[in-house]
MIZA-13098 format. One record per residue (C-alpha): residue number from 0; x, y, z. Coordinates in pm, 1 decimal, m for minus. Example, Ala and Ser with C-alpha at 12.3 -4.5 7.8 and 13.67 -1.06 7.14 Angstrom:
2
0:1230.0:m450.0:780.0
1:1367.0:m106.0:714.0
***
This chain:
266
0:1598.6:m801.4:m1319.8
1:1299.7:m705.0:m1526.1
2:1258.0:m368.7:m1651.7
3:982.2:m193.4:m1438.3
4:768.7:128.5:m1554.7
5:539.8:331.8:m1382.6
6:220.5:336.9:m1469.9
7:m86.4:614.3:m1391.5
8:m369.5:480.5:m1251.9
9:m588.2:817.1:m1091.8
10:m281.0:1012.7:m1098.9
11:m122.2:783.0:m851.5
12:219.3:591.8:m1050.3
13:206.9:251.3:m991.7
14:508.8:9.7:m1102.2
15:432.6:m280.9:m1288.8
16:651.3:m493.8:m1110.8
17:565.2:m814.5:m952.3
18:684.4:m965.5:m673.9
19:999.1:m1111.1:m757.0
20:1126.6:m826.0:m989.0
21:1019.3:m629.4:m655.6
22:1226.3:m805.0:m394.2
23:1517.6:m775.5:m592.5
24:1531.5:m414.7:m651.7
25:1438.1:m392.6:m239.9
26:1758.2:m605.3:m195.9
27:1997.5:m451.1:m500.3
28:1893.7:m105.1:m312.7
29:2043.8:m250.1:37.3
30:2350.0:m374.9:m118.3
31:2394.5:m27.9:m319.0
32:2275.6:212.1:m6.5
33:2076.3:527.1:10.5
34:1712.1:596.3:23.8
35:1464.7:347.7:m169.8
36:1088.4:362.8:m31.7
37:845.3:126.0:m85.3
38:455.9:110.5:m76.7
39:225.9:m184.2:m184.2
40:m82.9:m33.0:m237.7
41:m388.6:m128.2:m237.1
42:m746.6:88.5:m339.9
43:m770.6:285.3:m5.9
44:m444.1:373.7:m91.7
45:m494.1:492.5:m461.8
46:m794.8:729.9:m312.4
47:m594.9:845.8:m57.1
48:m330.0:987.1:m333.7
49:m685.7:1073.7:m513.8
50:m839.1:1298.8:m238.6
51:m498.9:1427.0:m96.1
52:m241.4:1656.8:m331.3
53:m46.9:1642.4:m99.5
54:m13.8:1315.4:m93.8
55:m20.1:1186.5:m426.7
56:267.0:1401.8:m441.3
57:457.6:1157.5:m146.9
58:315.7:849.8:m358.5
59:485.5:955.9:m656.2
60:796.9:1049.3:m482.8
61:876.7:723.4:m307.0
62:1103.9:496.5:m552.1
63:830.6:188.2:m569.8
64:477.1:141.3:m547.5
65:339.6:m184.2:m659.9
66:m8.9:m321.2:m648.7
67:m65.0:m486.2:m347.2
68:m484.2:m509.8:m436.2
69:m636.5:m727.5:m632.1
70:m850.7:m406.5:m800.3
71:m518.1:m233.7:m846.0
72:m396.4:m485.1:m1042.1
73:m675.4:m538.6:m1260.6
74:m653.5:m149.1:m1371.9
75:m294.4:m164.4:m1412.1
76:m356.2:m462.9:m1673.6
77:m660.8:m313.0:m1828.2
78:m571.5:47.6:m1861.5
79:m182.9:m38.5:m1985.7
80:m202.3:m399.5:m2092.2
81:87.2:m458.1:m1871.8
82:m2.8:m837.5:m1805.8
83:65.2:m816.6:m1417.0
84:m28.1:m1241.0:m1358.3
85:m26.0:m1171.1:m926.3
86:m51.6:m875.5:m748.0
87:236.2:m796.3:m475.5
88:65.3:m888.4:m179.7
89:210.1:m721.7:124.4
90:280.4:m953.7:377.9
91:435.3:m1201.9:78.6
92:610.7:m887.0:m39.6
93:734.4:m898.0:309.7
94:811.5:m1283.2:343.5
95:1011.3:m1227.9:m4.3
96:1264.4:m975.3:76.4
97:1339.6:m1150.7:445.5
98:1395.3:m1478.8:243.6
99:1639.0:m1317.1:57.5
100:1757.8:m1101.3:354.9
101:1829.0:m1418.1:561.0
102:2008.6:m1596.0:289.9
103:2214.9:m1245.6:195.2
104:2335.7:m1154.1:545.8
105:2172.1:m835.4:487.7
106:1987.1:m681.0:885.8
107:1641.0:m556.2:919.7
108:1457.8:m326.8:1100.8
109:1103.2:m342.9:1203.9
110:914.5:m3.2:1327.7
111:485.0:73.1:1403.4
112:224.7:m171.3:1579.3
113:211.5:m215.7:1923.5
114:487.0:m373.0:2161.6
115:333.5:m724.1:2195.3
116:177.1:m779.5:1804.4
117:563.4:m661.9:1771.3
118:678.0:m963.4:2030.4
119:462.4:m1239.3:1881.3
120:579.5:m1121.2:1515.5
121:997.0:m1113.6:1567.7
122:924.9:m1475.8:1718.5
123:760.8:m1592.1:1453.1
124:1037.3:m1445.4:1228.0
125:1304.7:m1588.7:1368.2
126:1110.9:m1956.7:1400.1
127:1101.3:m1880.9:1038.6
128:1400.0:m1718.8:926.1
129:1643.4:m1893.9:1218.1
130:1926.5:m1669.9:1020.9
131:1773.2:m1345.4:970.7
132:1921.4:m1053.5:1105.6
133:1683.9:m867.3:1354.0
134:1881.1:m525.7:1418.3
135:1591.6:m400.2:1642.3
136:1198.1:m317.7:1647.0
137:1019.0:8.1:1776.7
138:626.7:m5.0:1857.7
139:438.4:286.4:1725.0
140:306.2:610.8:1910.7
141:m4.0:594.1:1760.4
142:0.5:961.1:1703.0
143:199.3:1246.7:1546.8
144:580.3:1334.3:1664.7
145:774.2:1642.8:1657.2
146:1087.9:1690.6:1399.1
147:1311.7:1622.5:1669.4
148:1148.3:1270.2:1854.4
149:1161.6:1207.4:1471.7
150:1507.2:1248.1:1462.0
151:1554.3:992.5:1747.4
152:1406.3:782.8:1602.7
153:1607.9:773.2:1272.2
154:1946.8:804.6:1487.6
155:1809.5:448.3:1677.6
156:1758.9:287.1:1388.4
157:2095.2:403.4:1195.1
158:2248.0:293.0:1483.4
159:2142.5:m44.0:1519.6
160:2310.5:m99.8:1169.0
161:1995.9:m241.5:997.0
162:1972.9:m229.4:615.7
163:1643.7:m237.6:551.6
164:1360.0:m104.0:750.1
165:994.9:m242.3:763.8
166:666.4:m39.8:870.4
167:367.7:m109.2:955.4
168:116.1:188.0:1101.6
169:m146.7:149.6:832.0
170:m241.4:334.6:510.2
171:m208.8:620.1:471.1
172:32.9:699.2:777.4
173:324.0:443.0:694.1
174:329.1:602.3:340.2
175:401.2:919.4:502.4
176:657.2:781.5:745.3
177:849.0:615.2:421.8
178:896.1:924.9:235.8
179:954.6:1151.5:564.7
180:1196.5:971.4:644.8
181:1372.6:844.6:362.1
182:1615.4:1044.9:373.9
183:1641.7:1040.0:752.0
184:1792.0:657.6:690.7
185:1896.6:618.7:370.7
186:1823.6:254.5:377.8
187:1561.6:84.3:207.8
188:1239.6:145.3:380.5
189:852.9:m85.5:286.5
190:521.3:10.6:422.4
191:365.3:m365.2:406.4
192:27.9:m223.8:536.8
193:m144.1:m494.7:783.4
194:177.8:m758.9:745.5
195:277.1:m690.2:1113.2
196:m50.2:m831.9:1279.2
197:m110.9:m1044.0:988.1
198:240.4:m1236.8:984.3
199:210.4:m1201.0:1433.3
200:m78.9:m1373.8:1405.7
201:m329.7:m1183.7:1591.5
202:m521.5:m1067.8:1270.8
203:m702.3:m1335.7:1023.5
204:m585.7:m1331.0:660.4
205:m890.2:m1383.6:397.9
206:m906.5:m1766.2:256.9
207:m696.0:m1745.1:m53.3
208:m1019.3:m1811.7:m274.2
209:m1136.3:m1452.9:m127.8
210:m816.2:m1306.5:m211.2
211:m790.2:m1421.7:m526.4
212:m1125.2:m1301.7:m691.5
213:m1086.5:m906.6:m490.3
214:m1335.1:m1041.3:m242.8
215:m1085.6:m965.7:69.1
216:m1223.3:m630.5:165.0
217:m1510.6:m862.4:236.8
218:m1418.7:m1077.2:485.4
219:m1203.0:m771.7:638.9
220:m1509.6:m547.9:676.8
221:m1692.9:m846.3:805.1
222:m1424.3:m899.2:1091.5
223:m1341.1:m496.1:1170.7
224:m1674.1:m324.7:1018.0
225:m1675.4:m33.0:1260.2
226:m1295.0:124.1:1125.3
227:m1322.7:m53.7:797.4
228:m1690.0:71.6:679.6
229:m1596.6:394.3:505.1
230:m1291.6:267.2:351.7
231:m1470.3:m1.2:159.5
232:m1829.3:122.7:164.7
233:m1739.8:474.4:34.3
234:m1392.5:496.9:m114.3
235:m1397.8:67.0:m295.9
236:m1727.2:251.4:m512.9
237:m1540.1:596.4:m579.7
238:m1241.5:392.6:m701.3
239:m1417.3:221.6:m935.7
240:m1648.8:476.7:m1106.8
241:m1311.0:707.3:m1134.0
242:m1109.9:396.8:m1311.6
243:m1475.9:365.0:m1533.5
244:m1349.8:756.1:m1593.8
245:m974.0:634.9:m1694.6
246:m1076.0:363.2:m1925.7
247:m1330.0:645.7:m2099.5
248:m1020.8:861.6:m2156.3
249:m1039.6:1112.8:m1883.0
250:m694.1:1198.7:m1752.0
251:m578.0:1223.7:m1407.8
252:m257.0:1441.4:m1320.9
253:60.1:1293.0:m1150.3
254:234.4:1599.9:m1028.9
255:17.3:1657.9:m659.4
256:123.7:1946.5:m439.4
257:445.0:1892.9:m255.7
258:314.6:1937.3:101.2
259:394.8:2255.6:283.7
260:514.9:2109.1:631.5
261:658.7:1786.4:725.0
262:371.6:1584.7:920.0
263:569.5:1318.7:1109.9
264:414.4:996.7:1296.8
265:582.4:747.2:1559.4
***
C-alpha cells in the first residue's frame, strides 16, 4: 500500500491517494475494525469546508478525503506536485471497494436516497457482484433527525453485521452523517456523493470525454440547472480565484471550529 499524505488545498486536507491505494485502506480498515470515514470530494465540497468552520473542521476529521473532481485534482498536483494521474471518482471509488468486498467476504451496508433509486441500485449490485454481501439498505429522511432516531439507526445497521457502510444523501449532508456517526458504527463508512442514482441508473453520468477534461459540471447543470445553478455558477468561480490565491502564496488554515452541537440527518 502506498504511502498517502494529506495535502491543504483552501484549508480543506485532501489525501493524495488514488483509487487503488484508496480501496485498500477502505478494505485493510474493515478487516482491522473501528471507525474509518471516507469522503471523495469534489469543488462544491472544498467550498463547503471553505464557507463553513464548522465544517472544514468535520472534513479534516474524517480519516480520508480524496479528490473525487477533476479541479480537485488538478490543485492537488499543481500546488504539491503530487502527480495524482486519475482522480477518485465516486461511483468507481464505489465499484472498487465492492469488487474487493465481494471477492473478500467482507458485508456492506447501504444508507440515503430514496426507497426505489435504493431497489433498482441493490439489483443492479447483485447482477454485478452475484457474491457480494448486502447486510441491509435504509432510504433517507430527507431531513434532520434527533440524537436518539440517530441512534436507531446506528443500532440497525450494527446489527445487521455489515462491515462497511455506504452513503449517499449528497454533499455536504453525507459528510456530516460520516463523521457523526463514525463513531456510532465503528465500521468503515464512504460518502460516494451521486453513486446511488448514478450506479441505479436513474441519473445520467457525463460522456467520459466530459469527465475527463472537468467539463462534467456541464452536462450536470445542463440536466438539473434549477438545484445545480449556484453550486457551479457561484461556488466552481470562487474555487478557482481562491486556488489563483494558493498558488500566489496566500495560506488557508486547517484547524476549522469543532461544531458546537451535533446536527444529525436520516
Amino acid at each position: 500500500m502506498s504511502a498517502v499524505a494529506k495535502r491543504n488545498i483552501l484549508g480543506v486536507l485532501i489525501d493524495d491517494a488514488g483509487a487503488e491505494t484508496a480501496t485498500d485502506m477502505v478494505i485493510a480498515a474493515a478487516h482491522r475494525g473501528g471507525p474509518f470515514s471516507v469522503s471523495a470530494i469534489a469543488v462544491h465540497g472544498v467550498m463547503e469546508g471553505v464557507l463553513d468552520p464548522a465544517h472544514l473542521y468535520r472534513l479534516n476529521s474524517l480519516e480520508l478525503v480524496v479528490a473525487d473532481g477533476q479541479p480537485v485534482r488538478w490543485a492537488l498536483n499543481h500546488l504539491h506536485s503530487v502527480g495524482l494521474r486519475m482522480r477518485v471518482y465516486g461511483p468507481n471509488l464505489m465499484l472498487s471497494v465492492l469488487a474487493r468486498a465481494e471477492q473478500e467476504k467482507l458485508s456492506v451496508y447501504l444508507y440515503g436516497s430514496s426507497p426505489d433509486i435504493l431497489s433498482l441500485l441493490t439489483a443492479n449490485l447483485q447482477r454485478r457482484f452475484p457474491g457480494l454481501i448486502i447486510a441491509g439498505a435504509s432510504p433517507s429522511t430527507f431531513g434532520r433527525i434527533t440524537a436518539e432516531a440517530a441512534d436507531r439507526i446506528a443500532e440497525k445497521i450494527r446489527q445487521s453485521g455489515a462491515q462497511i457502510v455506504f452513503v449517499g444523501l449528497g454533499c455536504p449532508r453525507q459528510e456530516v452523517w460520516a463523521y457523526e456517526f463514525r463513531d456510532r458504527l465503528k465500521v468503515p463508512i464512504l460518502a460516494v456523493g451521486a453513486a446511488f442514482p448514478f450506479l441505479a441508473g436513474t441519473l445520467r453520468q457525463a460522456p467520459q470525454w466530459m469527465q475527463d477534461r472537468g467539463l462534467e459540471w456541464l452536462f450536470r447543470l445542463s440536466t438539473e440547472p434549477r438545484r445545480l445553478w449556484r453550486r457551479y455558477l457561484l461556488l466552481s468561480p470562487a474555487y478557482l480565484f481562491l486556488i489563483a490565491c494558493q498558488l500566489l502564496g496566500f495560506h488557508f488554515h486547517t484547524t476549522g471550529k469543532p461544531p458546537a452541537n451535533e446536527i444529525l440527518y436520516g
